[in-house]
C-alpha atoms as an extended CHARMM CRD file, in Angstrom:
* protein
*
       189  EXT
         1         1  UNK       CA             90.4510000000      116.3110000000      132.3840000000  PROA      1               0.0000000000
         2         2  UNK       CA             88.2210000000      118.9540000000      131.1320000000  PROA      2               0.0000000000
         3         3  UNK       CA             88.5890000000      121.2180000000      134.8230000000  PROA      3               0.0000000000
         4         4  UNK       CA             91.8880000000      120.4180000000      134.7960000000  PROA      4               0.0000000000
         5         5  UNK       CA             92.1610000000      121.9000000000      131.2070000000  PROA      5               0.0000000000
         6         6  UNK       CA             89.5820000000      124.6330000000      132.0420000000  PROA      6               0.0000000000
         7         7  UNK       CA             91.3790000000      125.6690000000      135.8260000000  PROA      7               0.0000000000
         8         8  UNK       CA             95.1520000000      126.0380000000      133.6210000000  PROA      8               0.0000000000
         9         9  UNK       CA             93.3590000000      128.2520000000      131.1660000000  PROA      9               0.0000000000
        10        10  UNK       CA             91.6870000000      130.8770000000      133.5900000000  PROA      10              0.0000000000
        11        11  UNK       CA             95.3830000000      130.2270000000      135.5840000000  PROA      11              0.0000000000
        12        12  UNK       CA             96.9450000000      131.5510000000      132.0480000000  PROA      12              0.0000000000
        13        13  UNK       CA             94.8000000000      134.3650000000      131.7620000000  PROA      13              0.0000000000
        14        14  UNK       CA             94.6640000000      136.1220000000      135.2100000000  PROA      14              0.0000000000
        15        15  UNK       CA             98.3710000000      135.9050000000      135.4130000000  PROA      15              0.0000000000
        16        16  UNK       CA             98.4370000000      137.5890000000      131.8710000000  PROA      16              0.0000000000
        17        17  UNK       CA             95.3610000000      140.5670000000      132.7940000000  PROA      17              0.0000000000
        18        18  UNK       CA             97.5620000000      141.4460000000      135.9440000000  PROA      18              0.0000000000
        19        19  UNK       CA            101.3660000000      141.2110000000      134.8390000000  PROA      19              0.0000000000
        20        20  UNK       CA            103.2890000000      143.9120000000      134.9620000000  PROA      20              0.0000000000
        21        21  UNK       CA            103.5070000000      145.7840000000      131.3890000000  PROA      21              0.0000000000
        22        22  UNK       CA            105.9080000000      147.9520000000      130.6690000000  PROA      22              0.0000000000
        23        23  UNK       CA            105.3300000000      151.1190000000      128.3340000000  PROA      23              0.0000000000
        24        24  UNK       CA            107.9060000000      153.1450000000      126.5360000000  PROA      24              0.0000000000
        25        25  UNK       CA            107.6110000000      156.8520000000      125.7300000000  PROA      25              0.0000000000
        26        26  UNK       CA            106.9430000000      157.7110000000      121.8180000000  PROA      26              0.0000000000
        27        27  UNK       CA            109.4670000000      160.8020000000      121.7350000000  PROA      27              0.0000000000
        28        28  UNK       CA            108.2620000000      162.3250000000      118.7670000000  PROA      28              0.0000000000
        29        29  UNK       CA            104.8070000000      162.9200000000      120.7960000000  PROA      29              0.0000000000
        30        30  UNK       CA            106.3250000000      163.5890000000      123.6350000000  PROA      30              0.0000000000
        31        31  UNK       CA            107.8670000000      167.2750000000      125.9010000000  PROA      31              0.0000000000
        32        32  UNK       CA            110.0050000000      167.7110000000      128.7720000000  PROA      32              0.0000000000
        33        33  UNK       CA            110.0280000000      171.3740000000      129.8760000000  PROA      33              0.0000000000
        34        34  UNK       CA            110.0630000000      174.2210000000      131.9550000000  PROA      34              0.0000000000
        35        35  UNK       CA            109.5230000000      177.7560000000      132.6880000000  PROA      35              0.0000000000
        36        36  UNK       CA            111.2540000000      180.3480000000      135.0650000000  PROA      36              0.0000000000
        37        37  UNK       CA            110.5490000000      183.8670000000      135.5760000000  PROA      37              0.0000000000
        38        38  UNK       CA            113.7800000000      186.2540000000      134.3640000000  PROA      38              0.0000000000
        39        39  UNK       CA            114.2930000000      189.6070000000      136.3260000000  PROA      39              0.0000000000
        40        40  UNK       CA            110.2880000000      188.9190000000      138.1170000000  PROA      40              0.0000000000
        41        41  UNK       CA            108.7930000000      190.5500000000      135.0910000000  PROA      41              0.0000000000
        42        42  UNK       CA            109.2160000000      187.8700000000      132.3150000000  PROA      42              0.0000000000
        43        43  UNK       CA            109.0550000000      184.0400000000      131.7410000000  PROA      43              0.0000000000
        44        44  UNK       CA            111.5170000000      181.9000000000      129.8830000000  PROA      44              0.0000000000
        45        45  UNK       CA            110.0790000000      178.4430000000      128.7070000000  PROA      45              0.0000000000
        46        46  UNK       CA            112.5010000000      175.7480000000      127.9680000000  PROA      46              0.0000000000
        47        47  UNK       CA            112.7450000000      172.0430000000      127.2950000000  PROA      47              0.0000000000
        48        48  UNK       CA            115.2020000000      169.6000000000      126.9740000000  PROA      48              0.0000000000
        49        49  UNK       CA            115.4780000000      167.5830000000      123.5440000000  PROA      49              0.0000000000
        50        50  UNK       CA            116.8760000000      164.3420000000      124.7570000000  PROA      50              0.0000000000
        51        51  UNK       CA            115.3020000000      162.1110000000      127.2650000000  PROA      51              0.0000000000
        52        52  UNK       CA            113.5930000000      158.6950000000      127.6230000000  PROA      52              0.0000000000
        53        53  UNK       CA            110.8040000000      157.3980000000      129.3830000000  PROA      53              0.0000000000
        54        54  UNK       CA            108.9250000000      154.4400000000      130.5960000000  PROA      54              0.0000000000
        55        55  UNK       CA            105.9650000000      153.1790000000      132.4270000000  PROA      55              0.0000000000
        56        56  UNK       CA            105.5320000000      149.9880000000      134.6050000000  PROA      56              0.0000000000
        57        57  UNK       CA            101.7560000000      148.9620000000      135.4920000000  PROA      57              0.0000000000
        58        58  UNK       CA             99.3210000000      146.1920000000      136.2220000000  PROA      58              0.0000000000
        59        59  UNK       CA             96.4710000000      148.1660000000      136.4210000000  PROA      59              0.0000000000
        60        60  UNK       CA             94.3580000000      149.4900000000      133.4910000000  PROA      60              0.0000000000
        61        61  UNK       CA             93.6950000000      152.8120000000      134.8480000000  PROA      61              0.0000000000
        62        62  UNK       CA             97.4700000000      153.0900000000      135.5740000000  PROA      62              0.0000000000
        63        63  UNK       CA             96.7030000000      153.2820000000      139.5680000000  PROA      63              0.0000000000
        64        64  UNK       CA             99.7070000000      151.4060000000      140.3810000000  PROA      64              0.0000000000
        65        65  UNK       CA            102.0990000000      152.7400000000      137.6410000000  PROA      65              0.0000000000
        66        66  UNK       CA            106.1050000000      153.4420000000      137.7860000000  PROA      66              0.0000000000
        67        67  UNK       CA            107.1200000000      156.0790000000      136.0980000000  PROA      67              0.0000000000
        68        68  UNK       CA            110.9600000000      156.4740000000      135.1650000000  PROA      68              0.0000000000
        69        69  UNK       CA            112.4410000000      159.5220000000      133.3040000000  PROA      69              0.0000000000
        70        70  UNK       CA            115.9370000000      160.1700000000      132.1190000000  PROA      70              0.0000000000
        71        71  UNK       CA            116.8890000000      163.4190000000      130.3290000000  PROA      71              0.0000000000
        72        72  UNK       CA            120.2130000000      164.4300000000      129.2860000000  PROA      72              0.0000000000
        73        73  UNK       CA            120.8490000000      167.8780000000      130.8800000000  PROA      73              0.0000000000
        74        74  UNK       CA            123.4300000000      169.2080000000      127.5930000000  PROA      74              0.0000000000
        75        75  UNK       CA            120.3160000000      169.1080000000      125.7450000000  PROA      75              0.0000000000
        76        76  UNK       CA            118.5220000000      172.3240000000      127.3220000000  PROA      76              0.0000000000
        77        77  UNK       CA            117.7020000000      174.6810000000      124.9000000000  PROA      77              0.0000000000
        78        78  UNK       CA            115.6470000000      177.9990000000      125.4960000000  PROA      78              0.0000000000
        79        79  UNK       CA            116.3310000000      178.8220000000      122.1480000000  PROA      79              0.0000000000
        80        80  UNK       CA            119.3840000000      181.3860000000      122.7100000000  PROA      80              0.0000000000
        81        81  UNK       CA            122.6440000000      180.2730000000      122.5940000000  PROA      81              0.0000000000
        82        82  UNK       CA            124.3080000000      181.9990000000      125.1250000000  PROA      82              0.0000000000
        83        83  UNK       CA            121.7570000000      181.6310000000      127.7340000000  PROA      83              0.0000000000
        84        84  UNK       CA            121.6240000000      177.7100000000      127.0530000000  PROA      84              0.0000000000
        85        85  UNK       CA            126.0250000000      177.4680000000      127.1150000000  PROA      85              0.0000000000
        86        86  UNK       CA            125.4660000000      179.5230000000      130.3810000000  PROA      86              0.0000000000
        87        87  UNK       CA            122.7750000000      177.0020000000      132.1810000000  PROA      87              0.0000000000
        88        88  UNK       CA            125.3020000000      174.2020000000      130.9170000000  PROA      88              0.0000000000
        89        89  UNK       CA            128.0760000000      175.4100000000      132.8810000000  PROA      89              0.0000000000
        90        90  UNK       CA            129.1520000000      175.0170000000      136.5420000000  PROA      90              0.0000000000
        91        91  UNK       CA            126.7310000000      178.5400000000      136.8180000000  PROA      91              0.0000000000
        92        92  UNK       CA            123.5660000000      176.2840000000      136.6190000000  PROA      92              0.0000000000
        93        93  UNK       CA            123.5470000000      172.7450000000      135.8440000000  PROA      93              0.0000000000
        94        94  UNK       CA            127.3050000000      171.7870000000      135.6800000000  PROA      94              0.0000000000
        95        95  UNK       CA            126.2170000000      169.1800000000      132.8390000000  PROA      95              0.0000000000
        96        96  UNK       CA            130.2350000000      168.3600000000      132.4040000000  PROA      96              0.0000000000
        97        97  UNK       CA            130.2010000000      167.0270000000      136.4930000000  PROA      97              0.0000000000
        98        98  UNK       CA            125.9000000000      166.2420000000      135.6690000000  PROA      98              0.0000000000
        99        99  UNK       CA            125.2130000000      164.8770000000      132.9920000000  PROA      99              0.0000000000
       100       100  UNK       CA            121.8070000000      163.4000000000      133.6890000000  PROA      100             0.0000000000
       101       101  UNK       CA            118.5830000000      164.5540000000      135.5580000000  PROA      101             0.0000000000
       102       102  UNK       CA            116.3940000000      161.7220000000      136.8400000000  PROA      102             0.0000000000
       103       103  UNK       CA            112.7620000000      161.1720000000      138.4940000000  PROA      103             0.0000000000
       104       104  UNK       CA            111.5850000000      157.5580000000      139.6020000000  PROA      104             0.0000000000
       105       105  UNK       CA            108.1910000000      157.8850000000      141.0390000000  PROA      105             0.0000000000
       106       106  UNK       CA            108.0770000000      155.8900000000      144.7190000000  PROA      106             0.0000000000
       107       107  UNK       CA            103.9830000000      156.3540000000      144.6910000000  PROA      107             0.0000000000
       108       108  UNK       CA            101.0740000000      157.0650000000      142.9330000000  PROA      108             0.0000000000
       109       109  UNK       CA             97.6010000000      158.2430000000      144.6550000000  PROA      109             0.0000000000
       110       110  UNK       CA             94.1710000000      158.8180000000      143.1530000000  PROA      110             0.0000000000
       111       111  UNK       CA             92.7490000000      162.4770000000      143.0110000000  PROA      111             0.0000000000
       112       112  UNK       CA             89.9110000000      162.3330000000      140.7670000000  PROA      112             0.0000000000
       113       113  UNK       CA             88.7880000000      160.6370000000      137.5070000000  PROA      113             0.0000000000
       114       114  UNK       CA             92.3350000000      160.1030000000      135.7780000000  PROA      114             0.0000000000
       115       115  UNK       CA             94.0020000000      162.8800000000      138.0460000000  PROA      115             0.0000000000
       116       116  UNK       CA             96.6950000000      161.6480000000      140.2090000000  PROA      116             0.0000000000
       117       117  UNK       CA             99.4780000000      162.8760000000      142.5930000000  PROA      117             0.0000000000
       118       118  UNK       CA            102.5630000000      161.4380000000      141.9830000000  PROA      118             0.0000000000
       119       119  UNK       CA            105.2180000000      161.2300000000      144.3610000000  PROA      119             0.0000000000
       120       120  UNK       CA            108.9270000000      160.2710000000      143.5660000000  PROA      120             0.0000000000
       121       121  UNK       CA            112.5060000000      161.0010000000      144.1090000000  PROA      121             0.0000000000
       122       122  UNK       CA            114.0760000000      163.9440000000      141.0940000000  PROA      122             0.0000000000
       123       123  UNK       CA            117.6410000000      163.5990000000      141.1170000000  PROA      123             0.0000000000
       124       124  UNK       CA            119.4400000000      166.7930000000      139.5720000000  PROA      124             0.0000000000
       125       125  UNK       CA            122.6880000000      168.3500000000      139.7860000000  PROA      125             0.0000000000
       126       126  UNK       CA            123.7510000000      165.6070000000      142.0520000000  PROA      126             0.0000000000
       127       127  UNK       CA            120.7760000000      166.0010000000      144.9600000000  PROA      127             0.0000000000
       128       128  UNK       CA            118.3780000000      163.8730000000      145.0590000000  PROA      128             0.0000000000
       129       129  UNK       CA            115.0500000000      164.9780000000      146.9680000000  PROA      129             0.0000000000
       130       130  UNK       CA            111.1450000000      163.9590000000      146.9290000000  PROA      130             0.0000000000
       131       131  UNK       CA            108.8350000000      165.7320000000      144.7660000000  PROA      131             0.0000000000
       132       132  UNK       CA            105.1320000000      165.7610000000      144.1450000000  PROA      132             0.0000000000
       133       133  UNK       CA            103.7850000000      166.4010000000      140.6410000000  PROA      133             0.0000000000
       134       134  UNK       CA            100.1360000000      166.4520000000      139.2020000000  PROA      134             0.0000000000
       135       135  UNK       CA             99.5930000000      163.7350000000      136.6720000000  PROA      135             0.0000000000
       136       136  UNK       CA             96.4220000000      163.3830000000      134.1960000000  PROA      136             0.0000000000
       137       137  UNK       CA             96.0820000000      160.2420000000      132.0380000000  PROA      137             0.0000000000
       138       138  UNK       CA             94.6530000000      162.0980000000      129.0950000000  PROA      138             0.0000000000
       139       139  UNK       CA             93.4570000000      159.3340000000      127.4450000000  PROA      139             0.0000000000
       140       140  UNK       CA             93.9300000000      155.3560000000      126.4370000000  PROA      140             0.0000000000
       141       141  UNK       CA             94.0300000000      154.2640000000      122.6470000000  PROA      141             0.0000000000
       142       142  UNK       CA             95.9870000000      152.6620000000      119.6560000000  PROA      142             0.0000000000
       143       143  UNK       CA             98.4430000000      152.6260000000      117.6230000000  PROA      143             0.0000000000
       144       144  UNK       CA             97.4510000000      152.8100000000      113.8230000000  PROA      144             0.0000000000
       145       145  UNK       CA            100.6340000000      151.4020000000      112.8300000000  PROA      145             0.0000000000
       146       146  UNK       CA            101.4020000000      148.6020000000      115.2650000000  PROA      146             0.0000000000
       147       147  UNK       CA             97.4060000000      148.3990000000      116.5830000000  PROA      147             0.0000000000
       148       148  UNK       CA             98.8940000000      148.0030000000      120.1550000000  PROA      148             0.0000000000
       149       149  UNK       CA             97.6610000000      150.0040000000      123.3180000000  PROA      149             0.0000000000
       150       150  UNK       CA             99.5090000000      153.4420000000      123.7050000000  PROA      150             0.0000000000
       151       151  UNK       CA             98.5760000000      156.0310000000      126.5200000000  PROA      151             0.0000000000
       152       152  UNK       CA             98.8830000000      159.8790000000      126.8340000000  PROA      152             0.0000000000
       153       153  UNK       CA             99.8000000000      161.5030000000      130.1980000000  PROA      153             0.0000000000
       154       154  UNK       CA            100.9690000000      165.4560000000      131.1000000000  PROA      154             0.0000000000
       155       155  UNK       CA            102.5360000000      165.7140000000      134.6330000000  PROA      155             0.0000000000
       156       156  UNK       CA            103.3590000000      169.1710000000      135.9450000000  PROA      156             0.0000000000
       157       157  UNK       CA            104.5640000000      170.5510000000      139.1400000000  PROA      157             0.0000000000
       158       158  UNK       CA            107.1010000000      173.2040000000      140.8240000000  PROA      158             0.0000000000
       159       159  UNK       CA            110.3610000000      173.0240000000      142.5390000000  PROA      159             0.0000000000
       160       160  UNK       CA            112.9270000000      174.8590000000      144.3700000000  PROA      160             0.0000000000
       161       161  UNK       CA            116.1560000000      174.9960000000      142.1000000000  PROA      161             0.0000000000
       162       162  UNK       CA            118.2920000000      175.5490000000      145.4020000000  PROA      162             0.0000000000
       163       163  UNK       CA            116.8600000000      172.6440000000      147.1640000000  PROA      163             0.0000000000
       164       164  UNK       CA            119.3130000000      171.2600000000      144.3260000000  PROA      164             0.0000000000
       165       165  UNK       CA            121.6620000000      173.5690000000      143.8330000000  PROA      165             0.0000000000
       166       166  UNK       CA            121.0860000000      174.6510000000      140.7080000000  PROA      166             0.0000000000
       167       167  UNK       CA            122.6000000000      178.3630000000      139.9100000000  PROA      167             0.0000000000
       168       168  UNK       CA            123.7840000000      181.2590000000      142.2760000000  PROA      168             0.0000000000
       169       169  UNK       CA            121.8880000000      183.9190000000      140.4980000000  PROA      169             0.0000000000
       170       170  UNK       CA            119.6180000000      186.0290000000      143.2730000000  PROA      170             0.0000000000
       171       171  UNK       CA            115.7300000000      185.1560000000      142.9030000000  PROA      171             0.0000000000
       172       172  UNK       CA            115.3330000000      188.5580000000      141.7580000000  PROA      172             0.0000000000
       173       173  UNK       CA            117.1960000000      187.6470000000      138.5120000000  PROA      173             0.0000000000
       174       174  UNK       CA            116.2160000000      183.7100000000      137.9080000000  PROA      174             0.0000000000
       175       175  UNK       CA            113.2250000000      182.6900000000      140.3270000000  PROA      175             0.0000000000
       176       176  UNK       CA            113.8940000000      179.6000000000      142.6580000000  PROA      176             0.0000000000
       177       177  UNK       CA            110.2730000000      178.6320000000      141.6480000000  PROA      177             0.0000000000
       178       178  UNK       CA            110.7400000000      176.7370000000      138.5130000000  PROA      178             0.0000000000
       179       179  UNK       CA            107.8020000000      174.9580000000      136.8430000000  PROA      179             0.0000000000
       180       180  UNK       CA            108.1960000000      171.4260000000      135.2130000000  PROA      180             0.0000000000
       181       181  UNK       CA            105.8720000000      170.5300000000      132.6410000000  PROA      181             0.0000000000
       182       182  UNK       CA            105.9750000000      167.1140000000      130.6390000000  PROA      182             0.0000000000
       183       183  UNK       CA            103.4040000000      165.2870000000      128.3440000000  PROA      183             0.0000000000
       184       184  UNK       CA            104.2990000000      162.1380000000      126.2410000000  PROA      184             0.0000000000
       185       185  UNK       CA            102.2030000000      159.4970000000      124.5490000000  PROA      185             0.0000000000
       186       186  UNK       CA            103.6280000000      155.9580000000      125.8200000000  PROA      186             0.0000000000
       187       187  UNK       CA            103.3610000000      152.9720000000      123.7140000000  PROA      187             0.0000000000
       188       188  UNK       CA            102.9660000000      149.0830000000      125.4390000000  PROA      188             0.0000000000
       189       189  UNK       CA            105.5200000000      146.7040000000      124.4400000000  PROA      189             0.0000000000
């Protein structure tokens, strides 16, 4: 009775130390942005200030994570009003036809010590096309409130805003190179 008791309990546990957890972003320590460069002399930072976020892993070091991101493209803001109403409309982003930009990452591969390359599909004014982005797991901790695990990450990368059709404007006005940049702290469930 005892190895039967014994062989359910390390059953228990291994299924429990490799389940999948899932990990939801904290948004009030977390960015999504960007930066293009206006007329090829200056750079614009934005960000958008409504998105969500999750993680899916089995794997402490996050080697096998999914990463899902949402953001809600009428929330741009480069702080100036008319610039912002202008990327809203069917110039840029079209947020009316739009509404959301999306990334779901299809793989993740080891670079260095918490360095990754991770590869997914960014859907965004209504193309959808693989991207690669740099990922760094910045660190691992806890939460002093709720004492469970919660994780930092920054991702960054560049795409081609006509690969999806985002904006007329000549390079020489907006740049086609456009560099994302997000960092969040994600908390376990």
């Amino acid at each position: 009775m005892k190895k039967i008791n014994l062989l359910i309990a390390v059953l228990l546990t291994s299924s429990t130390l490799f389940a999948q957890t899932k990990w939801n972003v904290d948004k009030a320590h977390a960015k999504v942005g960007f930066t293009v460069t206006h007329m090829m002399i200056s750079d614009v930072d934005g960000n958008f200030k409504s998105f969500d976020a999750s993680i899916t892993s089995s794997k402490p070091d996050f080697s096998d994570a999914v990463f899902d991101l949402s953001v809600d493209a009428s929330s741009i803001s480069t702080d100036n009003d008319m610039r912002d109403n202008d990327l809203k409309s069917d110039h840029f982003f079209d947020v009316a036809k739009y509404p959301k930009i999306t990334f779901k990452s299809t793989a993740i591969s080891t670079v260095g010590d918490k360095t990754y390359k991770l590869t997914g599909n960014l859907t965004m004014h209504g193309v959808t096309k693989p991207v690669v982005l740099d990922l760094t797991l910045k660190g691992i901790g806890q939460n002093m409130r709720t004492h469970k695990p919660v994780a930092g990450f920054k991702v960054s990368g560049t795409i081609d805003r006509t690969d999806f059709g985002v904006g007329t404007a000549p390079a020489t006005v907006v740049s086609n190179k456009i560099e994302l940049r997000a960092n969040g702290e994600f908390g376990q469930e």
